[in-house]
C-alpha positions in Angstrom: -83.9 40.8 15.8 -87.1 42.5 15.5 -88.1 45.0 12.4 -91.4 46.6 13.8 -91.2 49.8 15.9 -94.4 51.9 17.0 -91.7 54.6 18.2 -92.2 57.9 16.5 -88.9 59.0 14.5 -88.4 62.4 13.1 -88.5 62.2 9.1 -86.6 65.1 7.1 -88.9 67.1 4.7 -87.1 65.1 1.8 -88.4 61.8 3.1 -92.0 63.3 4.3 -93.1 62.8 0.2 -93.6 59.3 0.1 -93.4 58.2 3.8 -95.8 60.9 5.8 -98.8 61.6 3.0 -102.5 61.4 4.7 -102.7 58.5 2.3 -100.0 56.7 3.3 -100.9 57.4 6.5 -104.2 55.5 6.1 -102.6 52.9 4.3 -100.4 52.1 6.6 -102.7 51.8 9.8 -104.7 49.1 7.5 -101.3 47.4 7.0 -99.8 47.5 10.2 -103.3 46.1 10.9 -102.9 42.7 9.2 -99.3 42.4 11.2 -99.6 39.6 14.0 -96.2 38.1 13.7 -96.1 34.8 16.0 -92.6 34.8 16.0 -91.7 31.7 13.6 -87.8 32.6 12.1 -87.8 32.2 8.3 -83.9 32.7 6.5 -85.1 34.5 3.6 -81.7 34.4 1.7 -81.9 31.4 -0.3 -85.2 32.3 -1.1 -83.7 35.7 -2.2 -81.0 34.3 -4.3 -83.3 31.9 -6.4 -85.8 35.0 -7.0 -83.1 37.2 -7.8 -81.9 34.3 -10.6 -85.3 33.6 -12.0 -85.5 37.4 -12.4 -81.8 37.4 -14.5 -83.0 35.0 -16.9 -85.8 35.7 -17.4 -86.0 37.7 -21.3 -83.1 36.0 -22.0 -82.6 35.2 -25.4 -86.0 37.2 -26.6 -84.3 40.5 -28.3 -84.8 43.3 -26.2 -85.5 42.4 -23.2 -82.0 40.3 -22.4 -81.1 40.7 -18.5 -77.5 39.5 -18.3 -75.0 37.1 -20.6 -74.7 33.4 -21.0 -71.4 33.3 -19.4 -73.1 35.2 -15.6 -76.0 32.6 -16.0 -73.4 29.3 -16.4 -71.1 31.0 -13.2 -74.4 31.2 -11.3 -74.1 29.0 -8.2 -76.8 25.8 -7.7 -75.7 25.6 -3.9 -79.0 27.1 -2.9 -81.1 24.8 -5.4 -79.3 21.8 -3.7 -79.6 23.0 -0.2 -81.7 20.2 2.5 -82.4 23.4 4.5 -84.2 25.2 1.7 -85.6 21.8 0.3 -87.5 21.8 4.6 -88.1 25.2 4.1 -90.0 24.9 1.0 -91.8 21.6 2.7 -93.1 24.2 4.8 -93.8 27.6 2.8 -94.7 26.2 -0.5 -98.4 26.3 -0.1 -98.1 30.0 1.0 -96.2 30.9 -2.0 -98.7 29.0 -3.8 -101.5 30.5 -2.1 -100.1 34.4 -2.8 -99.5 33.4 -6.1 -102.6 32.0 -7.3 -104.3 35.6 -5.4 -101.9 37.2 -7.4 -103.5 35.5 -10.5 -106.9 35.8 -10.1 -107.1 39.5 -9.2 -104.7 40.6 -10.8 -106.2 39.2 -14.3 -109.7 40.6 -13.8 -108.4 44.2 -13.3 -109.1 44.8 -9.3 -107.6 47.2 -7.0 -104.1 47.6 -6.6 -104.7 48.2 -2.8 -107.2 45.8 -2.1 -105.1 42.9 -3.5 -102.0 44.3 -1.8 -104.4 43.7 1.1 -105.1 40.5 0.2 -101.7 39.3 0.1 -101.2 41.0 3.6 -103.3 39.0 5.0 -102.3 35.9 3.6 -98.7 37.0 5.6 -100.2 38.3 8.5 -98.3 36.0 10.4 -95.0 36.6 8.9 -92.2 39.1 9.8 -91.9 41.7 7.6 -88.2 41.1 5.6 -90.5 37.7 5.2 -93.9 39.0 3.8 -91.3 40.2 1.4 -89.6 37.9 0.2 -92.6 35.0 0.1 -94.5 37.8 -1.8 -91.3 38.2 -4.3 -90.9 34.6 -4.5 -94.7 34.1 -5.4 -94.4 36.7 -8.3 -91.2 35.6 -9.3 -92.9 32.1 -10.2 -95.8 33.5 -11.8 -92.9 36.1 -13.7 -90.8 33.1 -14.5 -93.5 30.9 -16.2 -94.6 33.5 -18.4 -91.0 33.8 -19.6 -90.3 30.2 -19.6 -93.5 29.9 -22.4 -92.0 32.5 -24.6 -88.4 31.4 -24.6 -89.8 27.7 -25.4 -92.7 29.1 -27.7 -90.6 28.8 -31.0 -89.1 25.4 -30.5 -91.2 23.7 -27.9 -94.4 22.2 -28.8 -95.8 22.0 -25.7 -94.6 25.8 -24.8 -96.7 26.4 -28.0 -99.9 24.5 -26.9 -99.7 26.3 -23.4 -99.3 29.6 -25.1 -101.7 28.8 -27.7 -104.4 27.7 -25.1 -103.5 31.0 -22.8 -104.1 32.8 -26.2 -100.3 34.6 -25.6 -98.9 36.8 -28.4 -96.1 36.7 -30.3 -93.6 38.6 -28.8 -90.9 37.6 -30.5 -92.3 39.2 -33.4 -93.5 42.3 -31.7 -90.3 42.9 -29.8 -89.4 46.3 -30.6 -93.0 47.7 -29.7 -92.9 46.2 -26.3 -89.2 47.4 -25.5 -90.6 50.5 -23.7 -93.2 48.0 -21.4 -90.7 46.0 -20.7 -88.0 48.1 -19.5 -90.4 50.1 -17.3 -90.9 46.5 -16.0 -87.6 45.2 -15.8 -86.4 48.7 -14.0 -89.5 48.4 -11.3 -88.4 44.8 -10.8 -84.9 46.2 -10.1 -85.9 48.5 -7.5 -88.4 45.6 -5.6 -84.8 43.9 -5.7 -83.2 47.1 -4.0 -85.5 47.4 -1.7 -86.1 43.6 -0.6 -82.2 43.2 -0.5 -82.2 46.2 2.1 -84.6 44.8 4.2 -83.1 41.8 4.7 -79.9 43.5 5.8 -80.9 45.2 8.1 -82.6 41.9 9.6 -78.7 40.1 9.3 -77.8 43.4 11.1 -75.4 41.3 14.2 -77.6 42.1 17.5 -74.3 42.2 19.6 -73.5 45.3 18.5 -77.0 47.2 17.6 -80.2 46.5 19.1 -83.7 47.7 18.3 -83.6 50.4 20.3 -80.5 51.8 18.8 -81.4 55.4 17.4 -80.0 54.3 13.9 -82.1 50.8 13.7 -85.4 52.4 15.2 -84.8 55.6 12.8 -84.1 52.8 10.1 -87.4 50.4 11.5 -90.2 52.7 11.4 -89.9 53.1 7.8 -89.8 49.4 6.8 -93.3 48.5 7.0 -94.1 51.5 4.6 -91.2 50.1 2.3 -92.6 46.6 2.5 -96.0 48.2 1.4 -95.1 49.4 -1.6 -92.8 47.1 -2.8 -95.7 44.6 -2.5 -97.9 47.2 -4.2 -95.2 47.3 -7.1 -95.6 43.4 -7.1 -99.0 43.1 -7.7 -98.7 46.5 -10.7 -95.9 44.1 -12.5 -98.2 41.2 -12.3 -101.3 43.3 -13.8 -98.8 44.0 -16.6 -98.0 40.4 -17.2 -101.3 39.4 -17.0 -102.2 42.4 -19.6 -100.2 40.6 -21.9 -102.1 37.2 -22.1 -104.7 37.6 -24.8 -103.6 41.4 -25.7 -104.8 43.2 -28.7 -102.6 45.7 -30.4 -104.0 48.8 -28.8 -103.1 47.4 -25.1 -99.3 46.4 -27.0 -99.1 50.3 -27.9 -100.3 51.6 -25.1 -97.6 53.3 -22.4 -100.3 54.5 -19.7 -99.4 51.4 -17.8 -95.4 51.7 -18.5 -95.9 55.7 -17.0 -97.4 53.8 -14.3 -94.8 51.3 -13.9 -92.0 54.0 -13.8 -93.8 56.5 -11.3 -93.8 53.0 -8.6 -90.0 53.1 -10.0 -89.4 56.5 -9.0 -91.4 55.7 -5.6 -89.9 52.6 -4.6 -86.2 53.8 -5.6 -87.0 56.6 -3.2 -87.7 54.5 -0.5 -84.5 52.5 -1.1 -82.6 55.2 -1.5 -83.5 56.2 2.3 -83.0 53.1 3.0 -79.8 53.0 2.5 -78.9 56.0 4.1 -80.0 54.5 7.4 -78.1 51.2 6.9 -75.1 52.9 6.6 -75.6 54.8 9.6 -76.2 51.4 11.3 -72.9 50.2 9.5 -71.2 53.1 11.4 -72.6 52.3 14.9 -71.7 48.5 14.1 -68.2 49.5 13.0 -67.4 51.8 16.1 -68.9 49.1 18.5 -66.8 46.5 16.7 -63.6 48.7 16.8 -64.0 49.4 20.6 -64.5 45.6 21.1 -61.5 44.7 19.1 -59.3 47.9 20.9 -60.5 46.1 24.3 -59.3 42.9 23.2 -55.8 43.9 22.1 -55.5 45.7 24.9 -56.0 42.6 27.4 -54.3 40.6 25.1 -51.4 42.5 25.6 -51.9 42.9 29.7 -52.1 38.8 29.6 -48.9 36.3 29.5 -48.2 34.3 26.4 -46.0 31.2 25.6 -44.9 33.0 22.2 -45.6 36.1 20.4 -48.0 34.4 17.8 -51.3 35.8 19.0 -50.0 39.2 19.6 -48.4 40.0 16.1 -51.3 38.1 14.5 -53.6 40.9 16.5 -51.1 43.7 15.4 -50.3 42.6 11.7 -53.3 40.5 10.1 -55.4 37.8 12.2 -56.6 35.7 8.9 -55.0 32.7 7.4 -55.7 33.4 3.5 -52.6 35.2 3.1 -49.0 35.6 4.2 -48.9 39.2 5.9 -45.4 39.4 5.5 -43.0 41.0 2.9 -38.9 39.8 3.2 -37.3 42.5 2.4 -34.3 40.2 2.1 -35.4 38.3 -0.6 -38.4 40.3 -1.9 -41.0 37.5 -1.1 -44.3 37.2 1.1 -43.8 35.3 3.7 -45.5 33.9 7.0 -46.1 35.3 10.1 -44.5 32.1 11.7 -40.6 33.5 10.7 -41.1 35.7 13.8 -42.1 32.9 16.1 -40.8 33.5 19.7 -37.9 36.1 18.6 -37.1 39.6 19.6 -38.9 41.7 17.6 -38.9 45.5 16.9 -42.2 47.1 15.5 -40.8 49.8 13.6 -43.6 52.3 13.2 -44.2 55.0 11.0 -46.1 57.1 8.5 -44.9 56.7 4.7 -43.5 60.2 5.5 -40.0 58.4 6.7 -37.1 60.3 6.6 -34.4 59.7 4.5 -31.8 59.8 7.3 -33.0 58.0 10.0 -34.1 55.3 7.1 -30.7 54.9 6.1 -29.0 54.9 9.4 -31.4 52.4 10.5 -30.7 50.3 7.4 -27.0 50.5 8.2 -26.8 49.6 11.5 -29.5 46.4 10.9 -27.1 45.1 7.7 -24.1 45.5 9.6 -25.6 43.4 12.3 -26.3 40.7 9.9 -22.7 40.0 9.0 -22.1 37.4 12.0 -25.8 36.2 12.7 -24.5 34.0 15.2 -23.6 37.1 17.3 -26.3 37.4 20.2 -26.9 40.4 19.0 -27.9 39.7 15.8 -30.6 38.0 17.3 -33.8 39.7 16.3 -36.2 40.6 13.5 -37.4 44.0 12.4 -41.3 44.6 11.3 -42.1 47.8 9.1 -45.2 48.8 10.7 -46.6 51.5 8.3 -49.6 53.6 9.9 -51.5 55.3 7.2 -54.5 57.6 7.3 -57.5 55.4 6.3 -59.8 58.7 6.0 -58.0 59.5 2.7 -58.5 57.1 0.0 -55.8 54.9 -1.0 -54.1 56.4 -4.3 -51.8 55.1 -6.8 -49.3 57.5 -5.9 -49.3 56.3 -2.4 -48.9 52.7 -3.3 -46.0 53.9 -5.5 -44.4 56.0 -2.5 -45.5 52.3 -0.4 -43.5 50.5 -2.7 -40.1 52.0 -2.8 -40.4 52.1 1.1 -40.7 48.6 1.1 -38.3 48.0 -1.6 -35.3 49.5 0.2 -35.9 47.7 3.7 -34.4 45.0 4.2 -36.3 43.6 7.0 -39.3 42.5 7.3 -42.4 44.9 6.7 -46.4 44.5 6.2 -47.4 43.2 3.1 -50.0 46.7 2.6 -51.0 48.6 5.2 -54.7 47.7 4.6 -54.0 44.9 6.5 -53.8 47.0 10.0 -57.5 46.9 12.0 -58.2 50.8 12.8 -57.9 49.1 16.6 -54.4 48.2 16.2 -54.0 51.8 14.9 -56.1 53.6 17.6 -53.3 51.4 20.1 -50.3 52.5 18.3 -51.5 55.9 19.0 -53.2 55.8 22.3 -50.8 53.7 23.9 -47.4 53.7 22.3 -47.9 57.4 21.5 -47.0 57.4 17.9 -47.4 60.9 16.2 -45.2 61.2 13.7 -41.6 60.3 14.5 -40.7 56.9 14.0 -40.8 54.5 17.0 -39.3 51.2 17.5 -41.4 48.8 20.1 -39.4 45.9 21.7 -41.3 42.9 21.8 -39.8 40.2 23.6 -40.5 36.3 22.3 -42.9 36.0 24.5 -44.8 38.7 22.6 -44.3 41.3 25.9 -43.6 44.8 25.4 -40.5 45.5 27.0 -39.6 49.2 25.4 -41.7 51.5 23.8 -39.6 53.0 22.2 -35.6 51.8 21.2 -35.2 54.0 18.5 -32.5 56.2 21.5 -30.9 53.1 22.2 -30.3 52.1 18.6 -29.2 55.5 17.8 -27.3 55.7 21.0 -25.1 52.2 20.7 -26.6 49.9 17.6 -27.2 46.3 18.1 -25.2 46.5 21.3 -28.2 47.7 22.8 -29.9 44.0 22.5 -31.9 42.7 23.5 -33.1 46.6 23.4 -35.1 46.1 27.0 -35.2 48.9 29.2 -33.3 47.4 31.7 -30.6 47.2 29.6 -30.8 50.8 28.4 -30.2 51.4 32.7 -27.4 48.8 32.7 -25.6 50.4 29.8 -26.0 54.0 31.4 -24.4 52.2 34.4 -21.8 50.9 32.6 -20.9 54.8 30.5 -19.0 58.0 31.4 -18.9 61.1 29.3 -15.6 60.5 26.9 -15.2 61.1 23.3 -15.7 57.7 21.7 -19.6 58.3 23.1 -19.9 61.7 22.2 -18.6 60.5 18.1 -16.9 57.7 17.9 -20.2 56.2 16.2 -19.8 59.0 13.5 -16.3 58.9 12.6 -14.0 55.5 13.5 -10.9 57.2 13.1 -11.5 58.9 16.6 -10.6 55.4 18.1 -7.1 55.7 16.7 -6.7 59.5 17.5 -7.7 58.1 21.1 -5.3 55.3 21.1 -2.0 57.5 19.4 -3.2 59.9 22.4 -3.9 63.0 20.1 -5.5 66.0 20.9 -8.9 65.7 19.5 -11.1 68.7 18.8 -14.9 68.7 17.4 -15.7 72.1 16.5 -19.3 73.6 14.9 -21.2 76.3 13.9 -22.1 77.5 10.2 -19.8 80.7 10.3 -17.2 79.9 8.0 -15.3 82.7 8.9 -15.1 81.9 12.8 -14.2 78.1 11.2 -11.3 79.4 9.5 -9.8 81.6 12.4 -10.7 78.5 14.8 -8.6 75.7 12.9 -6.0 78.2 12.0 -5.5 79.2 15.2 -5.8 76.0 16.7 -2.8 74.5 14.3 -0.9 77.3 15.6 -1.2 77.0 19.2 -0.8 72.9 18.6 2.3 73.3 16.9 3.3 75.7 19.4 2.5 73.5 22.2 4.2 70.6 20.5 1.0 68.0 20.5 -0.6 66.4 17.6 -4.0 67.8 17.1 -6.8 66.4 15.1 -10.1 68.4 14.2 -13.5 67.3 13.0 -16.1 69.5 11.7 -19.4 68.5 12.9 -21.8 71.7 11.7 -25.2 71.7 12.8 -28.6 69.7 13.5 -30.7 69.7 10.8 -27.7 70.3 8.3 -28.6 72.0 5.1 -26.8 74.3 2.2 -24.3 76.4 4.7 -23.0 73.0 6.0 -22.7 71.7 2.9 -20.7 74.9 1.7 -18.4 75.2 4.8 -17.7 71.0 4.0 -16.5 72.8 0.6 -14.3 75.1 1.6 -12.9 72.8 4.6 -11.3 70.7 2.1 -10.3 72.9 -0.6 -8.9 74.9 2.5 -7.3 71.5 4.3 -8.6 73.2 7.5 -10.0 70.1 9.6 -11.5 66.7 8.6 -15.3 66.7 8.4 -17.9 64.5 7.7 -18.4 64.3 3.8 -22.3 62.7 4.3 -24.3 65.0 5.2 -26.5 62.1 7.0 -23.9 61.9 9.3 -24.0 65.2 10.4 -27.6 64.7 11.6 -26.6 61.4 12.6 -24.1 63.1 15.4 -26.6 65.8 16.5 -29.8 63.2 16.7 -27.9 60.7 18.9 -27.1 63.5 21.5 -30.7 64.2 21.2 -31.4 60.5 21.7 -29.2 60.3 24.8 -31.3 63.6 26.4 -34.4 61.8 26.0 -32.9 58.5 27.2 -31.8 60.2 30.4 -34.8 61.4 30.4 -36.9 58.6 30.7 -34.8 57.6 33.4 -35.1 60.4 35.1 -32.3 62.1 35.2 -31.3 65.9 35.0 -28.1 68.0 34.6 -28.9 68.1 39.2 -28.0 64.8 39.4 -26.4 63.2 35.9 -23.2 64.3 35.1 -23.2 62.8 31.2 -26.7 64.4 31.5 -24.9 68.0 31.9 -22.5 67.6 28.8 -25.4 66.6 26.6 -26.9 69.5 27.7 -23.8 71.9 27.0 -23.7 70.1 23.9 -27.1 70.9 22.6 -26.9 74.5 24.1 -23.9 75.1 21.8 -26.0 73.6 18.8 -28.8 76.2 19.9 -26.4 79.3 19.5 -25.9 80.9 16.6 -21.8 81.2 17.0 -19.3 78.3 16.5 -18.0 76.4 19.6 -15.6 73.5 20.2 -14.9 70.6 22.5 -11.2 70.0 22.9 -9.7 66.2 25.1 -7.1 63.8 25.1 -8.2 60.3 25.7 -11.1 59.0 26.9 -11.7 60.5 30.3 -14.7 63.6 31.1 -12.2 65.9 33.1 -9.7 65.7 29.8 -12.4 67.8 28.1 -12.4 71.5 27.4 -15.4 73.4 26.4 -16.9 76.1 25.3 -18.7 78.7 22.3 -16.4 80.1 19.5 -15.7 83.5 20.7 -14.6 82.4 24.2 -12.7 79.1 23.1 -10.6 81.4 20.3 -10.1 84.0 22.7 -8.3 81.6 25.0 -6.1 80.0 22.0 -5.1 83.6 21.1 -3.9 84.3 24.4 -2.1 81.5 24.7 0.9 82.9 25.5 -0.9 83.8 29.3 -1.1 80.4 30.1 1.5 78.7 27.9 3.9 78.0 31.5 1.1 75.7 33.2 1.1 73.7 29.7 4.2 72.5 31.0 2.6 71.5 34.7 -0.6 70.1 33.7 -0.6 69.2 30.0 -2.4 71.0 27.2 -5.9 70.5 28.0 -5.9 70.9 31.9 -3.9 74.3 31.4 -6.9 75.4 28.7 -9.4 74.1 31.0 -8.1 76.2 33.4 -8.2 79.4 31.5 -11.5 79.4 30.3 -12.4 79.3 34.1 -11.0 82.5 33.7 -12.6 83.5 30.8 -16.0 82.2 32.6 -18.8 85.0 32.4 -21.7 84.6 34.9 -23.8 86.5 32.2 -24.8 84.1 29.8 -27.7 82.9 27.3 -27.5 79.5 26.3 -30.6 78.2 24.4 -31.7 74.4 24.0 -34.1 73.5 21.2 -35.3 70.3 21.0 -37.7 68.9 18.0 -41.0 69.0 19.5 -42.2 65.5 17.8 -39.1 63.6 19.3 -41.0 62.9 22.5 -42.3 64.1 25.2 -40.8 67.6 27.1 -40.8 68.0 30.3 -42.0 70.8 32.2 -38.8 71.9 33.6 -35.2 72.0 32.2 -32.3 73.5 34.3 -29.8 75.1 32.3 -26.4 73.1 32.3 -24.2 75.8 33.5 -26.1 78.0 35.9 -28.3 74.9 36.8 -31.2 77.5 36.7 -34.5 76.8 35.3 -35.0 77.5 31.8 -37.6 79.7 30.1 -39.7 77.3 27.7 -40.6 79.2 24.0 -42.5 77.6 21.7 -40.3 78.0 18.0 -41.3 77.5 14.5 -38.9 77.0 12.1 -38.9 77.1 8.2 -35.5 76.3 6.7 -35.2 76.0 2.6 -31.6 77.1 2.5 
């Protein structure tokens, strides 16, 4: 990738200090002058790696002036010492580095210009990109840098360190340690920021040219800069080499003297600047690379998931972690990682959420997966569950949340993802884009072919468990097929009792509503009127959606009472109102309506009484939708008071054909029934009819804050 740009790139007044002076200006013309690049490639980062080693140890052991520990130096990797493509690199740039560093010597030794030997070394590199001009100038000081050191490290214990030092009339450092601490650090620190800045350039030449090119505004922004950073990193080069050189043959008055140390800290200050721009524009490169590489990777799940597989392996490898250096898996059942491989060519259901789960629809889930574990060689025990946990990767990661993460995980028994930092931000983007996650949970049916074949199963698990496997959408139509509106739908699920009241042919009645003074008139009455009648009655308390302190309360008083049966879990209260919820939006998807769906009528007479704020009850015998009377609390205990009006066709039709008949009677045209639905449940249509006018309904939008 090319680094040079002649494009002209707006700079921010912060920047225009040490890029856009007249001087610099001037410089840089002469620079850009010496640049003829003939194209040769040169991989600069084993070069980099050995510089940036000589530069650790040297000063090490000389008090003062130590760079790292033993124990970093003995860790530090030989590969690059060892490596035939450096070894042919060297064949090639040695005399280069040789030649910079002998110009280096020579000029910098008899006191010359700064500039005019930074020229020099240009000019030497003229042909060189500039992340190389760099680095070959780096490498040439670093062996000039690591000789000197070498000399003093051996000076004390090496005789031939001592002749060499002797003959290049060195000082002895070691004793004057403490006096050149300041030198040195204004050195070491300089050296540091050449590294920065070096490091950076390189980069951005590693930048992957598949997803920014030159003329990318981030890389030209970032471009035009670099050969004023490469400037003045080799000017820094040749200033630290003047100070080495300083130090061969010193006398005391150059060992105390800190004009050269000021001077080393203002190129410091300079070339720290520089990096520090620098770096701003390599992240903004980062940014255009990531949202290339996230679109590329978006596009490639999505065709993966339009193409036909053998298995599911490449599509949950895509969804849950691609790599092979770790198992992405947790088993809930055992509390182990495990491989990805355990899901090979099964049914599997994605179950997708925030960490914000809810309690209820966690445990009912849990409940109906462990009880379909008990025969495993059922056919519908025949799939696995993945805990797909979506997280919001714009907030950092907190020990809190990997707390909340962790009892999550610890109470599934299925299979989940080992941490959510394992999900791509494309697989996320999908999971919103295309399965329309938000915020309820979802369950996505994958069949073992890896082939979406529901979006969403979380209806038809509340709706009928496991029986709903394999969880298809076909099968959802097949068991609508299959259905009629009768009792053991509308609660059996809830309460398994019901299937006996059905068989001992009892009249069953589910009643609602959180006026506990309606409740008590209702089952009082009702008892009567049964006993009257002479048929067994049995009543269930059902309350409300979203069932909070008045439910709880009226439970209470049911029992101490002996008014009905109820539902002591609270859970199961939701449970009964979610699943009709679950068979509206099932129906839904289908497309049906209370025109042309008769189950889709009494779902929505059953959520209408939910959405009033009176009691209500449903009253059959057996199994069979015409064996159903119902209606709201004042009108169905009106018609059990006045049961002596109607008492004679009892006798003709049976109980609940004779009170069907009356509330006909009773039957008001006025009416306002009211149907809320949870607004992140799914999609709403447009246009609902109500289910006993078949009119269409108003649509309001309703917030609602509940802490009772």
């Amino acid at each position: 990738m090319a680094l040079v740009s002649t494009q002209k790139v707006p700079q921010s007044r912060g920047d225009r200090h040490f890029f856009s002076s007249s001087d610099d200006n001037a410089m840089m013309k002469q620079i850009q002058g010496t640049h003829a690049p003939d194209g040769r490639e040169v991989d600069v980062k084993p070069f980099l790696h050995i510089i940036e080693d000589i530069f650790k140890r040297a000063g090490f052991g000389i008090p003062g002036f130590i760079q790292g520990t033993q124990v970093q130096f003995e860790s530090m990797e030989d590969k690059a010492l060892h490596s035939s493509d450096i070894s042919d690199m060297l064949d090639l740039l040695s005399y280069t580095i040789s030649k910079i560093s002998c110009e280096i010597s020579c000029k910098c030794s008899g006191g010359g210009d700064a500039h005019a030997t930074t020229v020099a070394i240009f000019n030497v590199l003229t042909s060189y990109s500039w992340d190389a001009k760099l680095v070959l100038a780096l490498a040439a000081f670093a062996v000039n840098y690591g000789e000197f050191w070498l000399v003093v490290q051996l000076y004390p214990t090496n005789p031939l360190a001592k002749s060499v030092a002797f003959l290049k009339q060195m000082p002895e450092i070691l004793e004057r340690a403490e006096s050149l601490k300041p030198k040195f650090e204004a050195l070491n620190n300089l050296i540091k920021a050449m590294l920065d800045v070096t490091k950076c350039i390189v980069e951005f030449k590693e930048l992957p040219s598949q997803y920014i090119t030159p003329d990318a505004p981030e890389m030209v922004a970032a471009t035009a800069h670099i050969p004023t950073a490469v400037y003045w990193t080799i000017r820094s080069i040749v200033a630290c080499a003047s100070q080495i050189m300083g130090l061969i043959g010193m006398g005391h008055e150059y060992a105390a003297s800190t004009t050269e140390a000021w001077e080393l800290s203002s190129l410091a200050h300079k070339v720290n600047n520089i990096h520090s721009h620098l770096m701003k524009q390599i992240t903004l490169c980062h940014q255009h690379i990531e949202e290339k590489r996230h679109i590329e990777a978006y596009l490639t799940l999505v065709r993966l998931f339009e193409t036909p597989h053998l298995d599911n392996m490449k599509i949950l490898k895509a969804l849950i972690y691609a790599k092979e250096d770790q198992l992405p898996l947790f088993d809930g059942s055992n509390k182990k990682r495990a491989s990805i491989e355990v899901l090979r060519r099964k049914i599997v259901l994605l179950f997708i959420t925030d960490l914000d789960v809810p309690n209820e629809e966690l445990s009912i889930l849990i409940q109906m997966y462990l009880e379909s574990r008990h025969q495993q060689s059922r056919p519908e025990s025949q799939y696995e569950v993945v805990w797909i946990p979506v997280v919001d990767k714009s907030t950092p990661w907190s020990a809190d949340k990997q707390k909340h993460f962790d009892s999550l995980q610890g109470v599934m028994p299925w299979y989940s993802v080992f941490h959510p930092s394992q999900l791509d931000p494309a697989v996320i983007r999908y999971i919103k884009e295309v399965w329309h996650f938000t915020k309820k949970p979802l369950l996505v049916v994958l069949d073992p072919q890896g082939k979406v074949v529901n979006q969403n199963a979380v209806h038809m698990m509340w709706i009928w468990g496991s029986i709903a496997y394999p969880f298809t959408s076909s099968r959802e139509e097949t068991l609508w097929r299959e259905e009629s509106w009768r009792i053991e739908l509308l609660a059996e699920t809830i309460e398994p009792v019901i299937f006996n009241w059905v068989a001992e042919q009892k009249i069953i009645c589910l009643f609602g509503g959180e006026d506990i003074e309606w409740v008590r008139k209702f089952t009082n009455t009702a008892r009567t009127v049964a006993k009257a009648a002479n048929v067994p009655i049995e009543m269930l308390y059902v309350g409300k959606s979203n069932p909070r302190e008045k439910v709880k309360k009226n439970n209470s008083i049911i029992v101490a009472e002996n008014l009905s049966h109820h539902l002591p879990d609270l859970t199961l209260i939701w449970f009964f109102w979610v699943r009709l919820e679950s068979m509206w939006h099932s129906k839904m998807q289908h497309g049906k309506s209370v025109e042309n769906d008769s189950i889709m009528q009494e779902i929505m007479t059953m959520l209408s009484f939910d959405g009033s704020e009176q009691g209500w009850a449903v009253i059959c015998k057996g199994s069979g939708a015409s064996e159903m009377a119902k209606a709201k609390g004042d009108t169905i205990l009106k018609a059990l008071t006045e049961y002596e009006q109607w008492k004679e066709t009892v006798i003709d039709l049976g109980f609940v054909p004779a009170l069907i008949e009356y509330l006909k009677k009773l039957h008001s045209p006025l009416h306002c029934n009211r149907l809320i639905l949870p607004g992140a449940t799914g999609s709403i249509p447009e246009k609902v009819v109500c289910a006993e006018c078949s009119r269409p309904m108003e649509k309001f939008i309703m917030y609602r804050c509940c802490t009772d």
